[in-house]
BASE-457396 format. One record per residue: x, y negated, z of N, C-alpha, C in turn; residue number from 1; chain. Coordinates in steps of 0.1 Angstrom, whole numbers, m for minus. Example, Ala and Ser with C-alpha at 12.3 -4.5 7.8 and 13.67 -1.06 7.14 Angstrom:
BEGIN
- 132, 57, 78, 123, 45, 78, 132, 33, 78, 1, A
- 128, 22, 71, 137, 11, 71, 129, 0, 79, 2, A
//
This chain:
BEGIN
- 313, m615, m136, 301, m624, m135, 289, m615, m137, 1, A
- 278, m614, m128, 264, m609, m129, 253, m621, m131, 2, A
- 249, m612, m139, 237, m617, m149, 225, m612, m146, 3, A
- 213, m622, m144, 198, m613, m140, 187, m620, m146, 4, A
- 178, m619, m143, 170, m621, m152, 160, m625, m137, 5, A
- 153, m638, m136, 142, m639, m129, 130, m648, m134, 6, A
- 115, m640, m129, 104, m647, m134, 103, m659, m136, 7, A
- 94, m659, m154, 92, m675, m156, 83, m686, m148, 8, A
- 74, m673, m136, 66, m679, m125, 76, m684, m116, 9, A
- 90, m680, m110, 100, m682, m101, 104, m697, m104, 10, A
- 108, m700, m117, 116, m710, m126, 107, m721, m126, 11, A
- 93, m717, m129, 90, m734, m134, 88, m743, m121, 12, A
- 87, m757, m134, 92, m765, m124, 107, m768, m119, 13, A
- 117, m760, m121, 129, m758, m112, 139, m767, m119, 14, A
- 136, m765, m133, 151, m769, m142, 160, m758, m143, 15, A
- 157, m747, m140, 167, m735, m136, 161, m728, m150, 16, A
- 170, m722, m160, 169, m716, m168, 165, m698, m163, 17, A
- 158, m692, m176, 153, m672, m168, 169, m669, m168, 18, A
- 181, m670, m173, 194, m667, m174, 200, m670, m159, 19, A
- 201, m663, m154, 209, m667, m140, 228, m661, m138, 20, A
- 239, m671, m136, 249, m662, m137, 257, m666, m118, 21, A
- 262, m656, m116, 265, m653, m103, 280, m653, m108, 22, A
- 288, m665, m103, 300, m666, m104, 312, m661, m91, 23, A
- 302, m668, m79, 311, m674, m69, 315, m657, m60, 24, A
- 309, m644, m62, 306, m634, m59, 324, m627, m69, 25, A
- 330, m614, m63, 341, m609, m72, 335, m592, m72, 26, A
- 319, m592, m67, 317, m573, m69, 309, m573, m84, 27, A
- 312, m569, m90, 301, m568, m101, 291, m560, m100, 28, A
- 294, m551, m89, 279, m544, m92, 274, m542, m78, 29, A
- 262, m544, m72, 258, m542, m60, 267, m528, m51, 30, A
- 267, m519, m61, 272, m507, m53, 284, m504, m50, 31, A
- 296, m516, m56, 306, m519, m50, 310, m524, m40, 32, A
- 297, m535, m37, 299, m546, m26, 297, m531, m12, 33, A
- 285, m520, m17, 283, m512, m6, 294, m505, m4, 34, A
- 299, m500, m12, 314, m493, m9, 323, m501, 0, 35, A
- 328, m516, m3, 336, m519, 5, 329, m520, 18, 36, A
- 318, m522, 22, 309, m525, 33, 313, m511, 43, 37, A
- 310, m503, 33, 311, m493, 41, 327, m486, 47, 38, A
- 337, m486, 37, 352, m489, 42, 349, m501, 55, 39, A
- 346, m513, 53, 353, m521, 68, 344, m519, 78, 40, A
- 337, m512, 77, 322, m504, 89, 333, m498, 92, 41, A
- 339, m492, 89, 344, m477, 90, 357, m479, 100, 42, A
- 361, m492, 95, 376, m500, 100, 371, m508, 113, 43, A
- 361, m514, 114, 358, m522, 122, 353, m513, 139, 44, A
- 346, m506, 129, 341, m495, 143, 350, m486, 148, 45, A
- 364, m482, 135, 370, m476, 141, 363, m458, 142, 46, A
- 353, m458, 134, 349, m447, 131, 352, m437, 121, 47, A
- 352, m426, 117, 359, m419, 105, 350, m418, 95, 48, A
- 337, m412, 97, 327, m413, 83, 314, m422, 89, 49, A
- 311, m431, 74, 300, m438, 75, 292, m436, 62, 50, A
- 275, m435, 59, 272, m433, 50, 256, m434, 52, 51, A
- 251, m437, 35, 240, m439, 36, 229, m427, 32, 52, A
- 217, m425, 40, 210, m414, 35, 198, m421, 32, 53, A
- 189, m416, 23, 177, m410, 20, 166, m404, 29, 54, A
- 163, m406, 36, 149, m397, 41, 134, m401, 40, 55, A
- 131, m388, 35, 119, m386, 34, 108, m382, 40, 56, A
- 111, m381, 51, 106, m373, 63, 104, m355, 67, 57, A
- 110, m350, 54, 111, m337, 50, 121, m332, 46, 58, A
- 132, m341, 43, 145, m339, 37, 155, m351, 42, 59, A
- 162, m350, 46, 176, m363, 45, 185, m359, 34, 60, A
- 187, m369, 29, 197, m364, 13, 207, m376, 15, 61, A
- 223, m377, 17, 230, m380, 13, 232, m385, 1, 62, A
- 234, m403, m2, 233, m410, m10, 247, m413, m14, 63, A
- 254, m418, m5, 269, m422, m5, 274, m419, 9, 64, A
- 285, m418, 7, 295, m413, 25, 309, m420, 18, 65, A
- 316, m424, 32, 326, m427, 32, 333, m421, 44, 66, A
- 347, m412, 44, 351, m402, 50, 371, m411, 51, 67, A
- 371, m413, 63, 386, m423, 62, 399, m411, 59, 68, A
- 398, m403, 71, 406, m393, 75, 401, m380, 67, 69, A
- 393, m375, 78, 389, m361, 77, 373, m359, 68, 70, A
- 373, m349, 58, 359, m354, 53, 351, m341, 55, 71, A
- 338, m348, 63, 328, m347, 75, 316, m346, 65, 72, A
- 313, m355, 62, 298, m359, 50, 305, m358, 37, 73, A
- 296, m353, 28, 294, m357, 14, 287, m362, 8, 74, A
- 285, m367, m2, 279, m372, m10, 266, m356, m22, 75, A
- 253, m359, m19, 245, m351, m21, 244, m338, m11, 76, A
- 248, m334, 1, 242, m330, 8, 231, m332, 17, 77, A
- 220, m319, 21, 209, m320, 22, 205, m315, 33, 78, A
- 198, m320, 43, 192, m315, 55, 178, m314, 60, 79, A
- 175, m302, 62, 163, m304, 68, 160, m317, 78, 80, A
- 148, m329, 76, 147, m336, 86, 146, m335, 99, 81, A
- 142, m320, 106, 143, m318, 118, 153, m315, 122, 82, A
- 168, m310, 114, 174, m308, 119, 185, m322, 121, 83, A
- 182, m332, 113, 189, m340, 111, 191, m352, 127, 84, A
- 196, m356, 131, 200, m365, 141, 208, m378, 141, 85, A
//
């Protein structure tokens, strides 16, 4: 179950308590639901690594990778943006 917390400006009026609980959901944490996302990206496209980066326009930084077979990306590697593609 996830628990959050939203404004008492959001609520009034609503009958909805600031306590909000997220049952109907089985990831607990947002960055699990990205993980499996990124496994059936991976299955569905039939692709071997999928993953999310960071760019700054000066740096691309490797946030999360997901590598099925062969591992291609990692996690915290760093590329110059111009070299990146």
């Amino acid at each position: 179950m996830i628990e959050y917390e939203k404004s008492a400006n959001a609520l009034s009026g609503t009958g909805v308590t600031n306590k909000m609980r997220l049952t109907k959901g089985h990831y607990v944490k947002l960055e699990e639901a990205a993980v499996e996302i990124m496994h059936r990206l991976s299955d569905i496209l039939n692709i071997n690594s999928v993953y999310v980066a960071r760019n700054d326009k000066q740096h691309v930084t490797i946030q999360h990778a997901y590598n099925r077979d062969v591992k291609v990306i990692e996690v915290g590697q760093d590329f110059l943006y111009e070299d990146s593609y």
